[in-house]
C-alpha positions in Angstrom: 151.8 -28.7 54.9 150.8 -25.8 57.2 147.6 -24.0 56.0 146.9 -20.6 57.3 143.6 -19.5 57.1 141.9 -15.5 57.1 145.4 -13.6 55.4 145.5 -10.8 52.9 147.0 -9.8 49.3 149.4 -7.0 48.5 152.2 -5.8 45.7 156.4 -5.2 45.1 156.6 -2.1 43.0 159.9 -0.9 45.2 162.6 -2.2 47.4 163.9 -0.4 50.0 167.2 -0.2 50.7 166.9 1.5 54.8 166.4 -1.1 57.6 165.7 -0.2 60.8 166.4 -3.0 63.9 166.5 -2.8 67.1 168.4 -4.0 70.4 168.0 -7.6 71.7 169.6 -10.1 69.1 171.2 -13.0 70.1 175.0 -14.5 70.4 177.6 -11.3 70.0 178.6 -10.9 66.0 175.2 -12.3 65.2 171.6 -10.9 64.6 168.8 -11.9 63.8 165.8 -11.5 61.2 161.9 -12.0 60.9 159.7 -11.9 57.9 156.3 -11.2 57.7 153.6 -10.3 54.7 150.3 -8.7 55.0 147.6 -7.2 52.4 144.3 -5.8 52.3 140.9 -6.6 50.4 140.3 -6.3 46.7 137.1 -6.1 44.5 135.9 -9.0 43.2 137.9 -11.3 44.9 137.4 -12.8 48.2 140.0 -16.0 48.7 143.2 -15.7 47.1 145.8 -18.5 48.1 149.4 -18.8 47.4 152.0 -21.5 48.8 155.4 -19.6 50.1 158.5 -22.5 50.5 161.7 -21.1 51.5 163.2 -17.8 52.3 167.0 -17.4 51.3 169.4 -14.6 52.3 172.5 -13.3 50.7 175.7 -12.5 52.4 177.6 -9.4 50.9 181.2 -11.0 49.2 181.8 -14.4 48.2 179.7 -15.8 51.0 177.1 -18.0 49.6 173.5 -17.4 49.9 171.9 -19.6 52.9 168.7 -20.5 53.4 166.4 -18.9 56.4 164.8 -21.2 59.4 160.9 -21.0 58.9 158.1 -20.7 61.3 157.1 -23.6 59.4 157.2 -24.9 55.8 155.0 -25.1 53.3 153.2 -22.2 54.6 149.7 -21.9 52.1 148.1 -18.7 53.5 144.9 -16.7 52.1 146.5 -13.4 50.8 143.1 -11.3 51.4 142.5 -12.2 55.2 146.2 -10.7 56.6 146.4 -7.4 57.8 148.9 -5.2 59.6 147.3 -6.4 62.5 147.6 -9.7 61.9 150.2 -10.4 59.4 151.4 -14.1 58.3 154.4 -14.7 60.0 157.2 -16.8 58.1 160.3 -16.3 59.4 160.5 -15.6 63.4 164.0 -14.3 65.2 166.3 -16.9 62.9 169.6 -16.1 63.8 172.2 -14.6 60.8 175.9 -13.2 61.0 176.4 -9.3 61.7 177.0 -8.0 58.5 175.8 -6.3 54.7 173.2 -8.6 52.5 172.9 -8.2 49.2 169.1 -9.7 49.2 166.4 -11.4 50.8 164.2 -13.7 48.4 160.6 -15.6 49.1 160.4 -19.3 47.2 156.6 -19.3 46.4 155.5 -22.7 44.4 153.9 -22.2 41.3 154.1 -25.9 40.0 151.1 -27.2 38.4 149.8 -28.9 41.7 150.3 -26.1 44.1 147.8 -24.6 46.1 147.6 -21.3 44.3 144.4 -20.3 43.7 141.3 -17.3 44.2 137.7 -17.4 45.0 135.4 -14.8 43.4 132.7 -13.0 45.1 130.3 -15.3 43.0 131.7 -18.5 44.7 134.0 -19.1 41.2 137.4 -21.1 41.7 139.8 -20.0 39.4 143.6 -21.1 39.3 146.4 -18.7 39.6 149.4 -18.6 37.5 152.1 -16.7 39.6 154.6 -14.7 37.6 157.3 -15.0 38.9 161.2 -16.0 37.4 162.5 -19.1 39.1 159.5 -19.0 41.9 162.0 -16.7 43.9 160.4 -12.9 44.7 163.3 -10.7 45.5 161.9 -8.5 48.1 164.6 -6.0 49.6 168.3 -5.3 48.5 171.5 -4.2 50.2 170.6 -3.8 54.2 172.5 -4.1 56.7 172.3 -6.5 60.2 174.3 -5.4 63.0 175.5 -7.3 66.1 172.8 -8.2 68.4 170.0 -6.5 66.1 166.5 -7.6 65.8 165.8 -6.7 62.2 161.4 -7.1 62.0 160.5 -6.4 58.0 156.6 -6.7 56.6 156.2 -6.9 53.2 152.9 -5.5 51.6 151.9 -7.7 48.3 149.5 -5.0 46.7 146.9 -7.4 44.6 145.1 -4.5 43.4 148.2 -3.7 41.1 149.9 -7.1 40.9 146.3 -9.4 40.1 145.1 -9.6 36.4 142.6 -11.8 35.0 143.6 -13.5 32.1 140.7 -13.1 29.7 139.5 -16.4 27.9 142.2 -18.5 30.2 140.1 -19.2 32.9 142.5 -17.6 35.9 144.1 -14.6 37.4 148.3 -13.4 37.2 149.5 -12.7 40.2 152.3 -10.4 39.9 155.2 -9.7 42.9 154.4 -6.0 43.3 155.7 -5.6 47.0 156.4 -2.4 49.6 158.8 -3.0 52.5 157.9 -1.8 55.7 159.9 -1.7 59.3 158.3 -2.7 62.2 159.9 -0.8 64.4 158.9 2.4 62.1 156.1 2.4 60.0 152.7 4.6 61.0 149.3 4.5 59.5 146.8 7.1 57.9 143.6 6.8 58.5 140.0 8.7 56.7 136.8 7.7 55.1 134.6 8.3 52.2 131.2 9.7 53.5 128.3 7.9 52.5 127.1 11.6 51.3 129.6 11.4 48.9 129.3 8.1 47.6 125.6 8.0 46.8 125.9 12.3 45.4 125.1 11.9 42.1 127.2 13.8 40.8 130.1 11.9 41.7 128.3 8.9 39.5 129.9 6.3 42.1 128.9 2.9 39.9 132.8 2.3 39.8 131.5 -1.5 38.1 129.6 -0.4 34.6 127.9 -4.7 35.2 126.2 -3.8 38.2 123.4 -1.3 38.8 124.6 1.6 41.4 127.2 -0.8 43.1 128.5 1.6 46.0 130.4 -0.9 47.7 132.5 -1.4 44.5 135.4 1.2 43.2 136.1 2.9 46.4 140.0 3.1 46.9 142.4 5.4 47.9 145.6 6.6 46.1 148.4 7.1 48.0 151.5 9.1 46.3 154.7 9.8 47.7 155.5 13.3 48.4 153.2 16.4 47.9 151.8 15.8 44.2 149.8 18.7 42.3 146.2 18.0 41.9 146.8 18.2 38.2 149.4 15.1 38.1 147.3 12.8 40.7 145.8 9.7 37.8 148.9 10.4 36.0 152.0 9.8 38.5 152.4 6.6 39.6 150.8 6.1 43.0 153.3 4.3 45.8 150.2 2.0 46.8 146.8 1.9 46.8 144.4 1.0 49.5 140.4 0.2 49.8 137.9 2.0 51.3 135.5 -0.5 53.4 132.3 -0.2 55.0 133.6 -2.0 58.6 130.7 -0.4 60.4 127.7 -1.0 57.8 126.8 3.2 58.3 127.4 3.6 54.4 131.0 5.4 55.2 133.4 4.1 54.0 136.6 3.6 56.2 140.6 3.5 54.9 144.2 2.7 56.7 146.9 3.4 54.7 150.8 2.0 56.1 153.5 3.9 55.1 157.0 4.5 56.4 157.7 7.8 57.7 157.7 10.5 55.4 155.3 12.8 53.4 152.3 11.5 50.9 149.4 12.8 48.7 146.1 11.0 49.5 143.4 11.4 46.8 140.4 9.4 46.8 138.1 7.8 43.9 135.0 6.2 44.0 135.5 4.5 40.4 138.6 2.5 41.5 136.9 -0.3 39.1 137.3 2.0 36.3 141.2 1.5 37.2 141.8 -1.5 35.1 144.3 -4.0 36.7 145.7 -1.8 38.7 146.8 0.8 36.0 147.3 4.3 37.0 145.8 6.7 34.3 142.8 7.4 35.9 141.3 11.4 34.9 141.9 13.6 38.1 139.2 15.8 36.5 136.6 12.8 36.5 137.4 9.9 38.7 139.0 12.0 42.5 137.0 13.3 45.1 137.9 17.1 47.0 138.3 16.3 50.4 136.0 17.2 52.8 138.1 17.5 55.4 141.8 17.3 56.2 144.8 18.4 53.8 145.4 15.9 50.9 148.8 15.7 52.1 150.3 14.5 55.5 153.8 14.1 56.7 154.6 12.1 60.1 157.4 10.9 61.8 158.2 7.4 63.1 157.3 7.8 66.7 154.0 8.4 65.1 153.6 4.5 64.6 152.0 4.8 68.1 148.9 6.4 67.0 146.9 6.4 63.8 147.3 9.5 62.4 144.4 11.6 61.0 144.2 11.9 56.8 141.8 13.5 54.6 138.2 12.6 54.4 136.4 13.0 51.1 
């Protein structure tokens, strides 16, 4: 087995059905594909392990699915230590026919003695029961390969929205709630949450009611796709969700949102552990922050995948 340590968790609320690829496949009439999966950090949580197996493909027709060449397999990889920076990489350049797919799957093992398991922030092992139907997480539909293309995808497995503890049991659910992104296209927004506003008391930023003025806990950002009224942000579903961290130790707190190219509402809370397993009906009126700076919402284009792009601080 191949163990890949320092990875992070993510979530599959949508597919996307828009690939883009590039020049530079391989034989004419064939492509080829690579898979990768990256997360981010979540509260509470510090080592959260899962054990991917196989990746199968399905031709458009009659054509049977077929199974993918991986990097290597079993691949156990730490869900919270991969980044967009450093993603795991399971599937690299395997060469497929030209042509429309119906789907692309991930085998993950969720037998009794697979590796599957998180580590609290108290040092705490618990198992992880992965809910998933058959083991296999359906991650994009309909997309097409053409003749020498170089499709890239990344897959984001959101763990704020798709982890649950399972009260009484013992051990967290870890539910496939997973955003597709294109290599070739995807861009970043970046802010923070100023240590002025976190410690104000009037925002009342002890996001965990167990712990005593807890600023490093609850601060997350809500990302919502398209330009959302202020009044329907903690009541529209948001498209993901990313934490604010403290990478410098200055008391600000820093965010990166990926997104494909299009336009998004950021809003920002510092009670994000009021937002029970990852549900979405936080108050706009008591839990968001005005921004400080910026516009709370931001369109960009693909060639801004270059740069960062600035968001909205709070």
């Amino acid at each position: 087995m191949n163990t890949r340590k320092g990875i992070r968790v993510g979530t599959i609320a949508a597919l996307a059905a828009v690939i883009g690829a590039c020049s530079g496949g391989s034989d004419s009439g064939n492509g080829t594909i690579s898979v990768s999966l990256m997360d981010r950090s979540v509260d509470g949580i510090v080592e959260l392990n899962i054990t991917v197996t196989e990746f199968w493909i399905k031709p458009q027709g009659d054509r049977p699915a077929f199974q993918l060449d991986m990097v290597d397999t079993p691949v156990t990889v730490n869900l919270l230590e991969l980044s967009v920076d450093d993603p795991a990489i399971f599937v690299d350049r395997a060469n497929i026919p030209a042509g429309t797919y119906n789907w692309l799957e991930m085998t993950v093992d969720d037998s009794s003695s697979s590796a599957a398991h998180a580590m609290t922030d108290e040092g705490l092992m618990r198992e992880v029961d992965i809910d998933v139907p058959s083991d296999r997480v359906r991650l994009i539909n309909n997309f097409e390969v053409g003749p020498n293309d170089s499709v890239r995808l990344l897959f984001d497995w959101d763990v704020r929205k798709g982890l649950t503890e399972a009260v009484g049991r013992g051990l967290y659910i870890l539910k496939p709630v997973i955003r597709v992104l294109d290599v070739e296209e995807f861009g970043s927004v970046v802010g923070q949450i100023a240590s002025a506003t976190v410690t104000a008391a009037e925002n009342d930023c002890n996001a965990d009611s167990a712990t005593d003025m807890d600023y490093e806990v609850g601060n997350v950002i809500y990302v919502f796709e398209g330009a959302v009224d202020p009044g329907e942000i903690g009541v529209v579903d948001p498209y993901t969700t990313v934490e604010a961290r403290d990478e410098n130790n200055d008391g600000d707190y820093e965010y990166r949102a990926s997104l494909m190219p299009d336009t998004y509402t950021i809003a920002a809370t510092c009670q994000g552990g009021n937002d029970e397993d990852g549900d979405d009906g936080l108050d706009p009126m008591t839990f968001f922050l005005n921004p400080m700076s910026g516009d709370g919402v931001v369109t960009f284009e693909a060639a801004d995948n270059i740069d960062d792009i600035e968001g909205p601080s709070f």
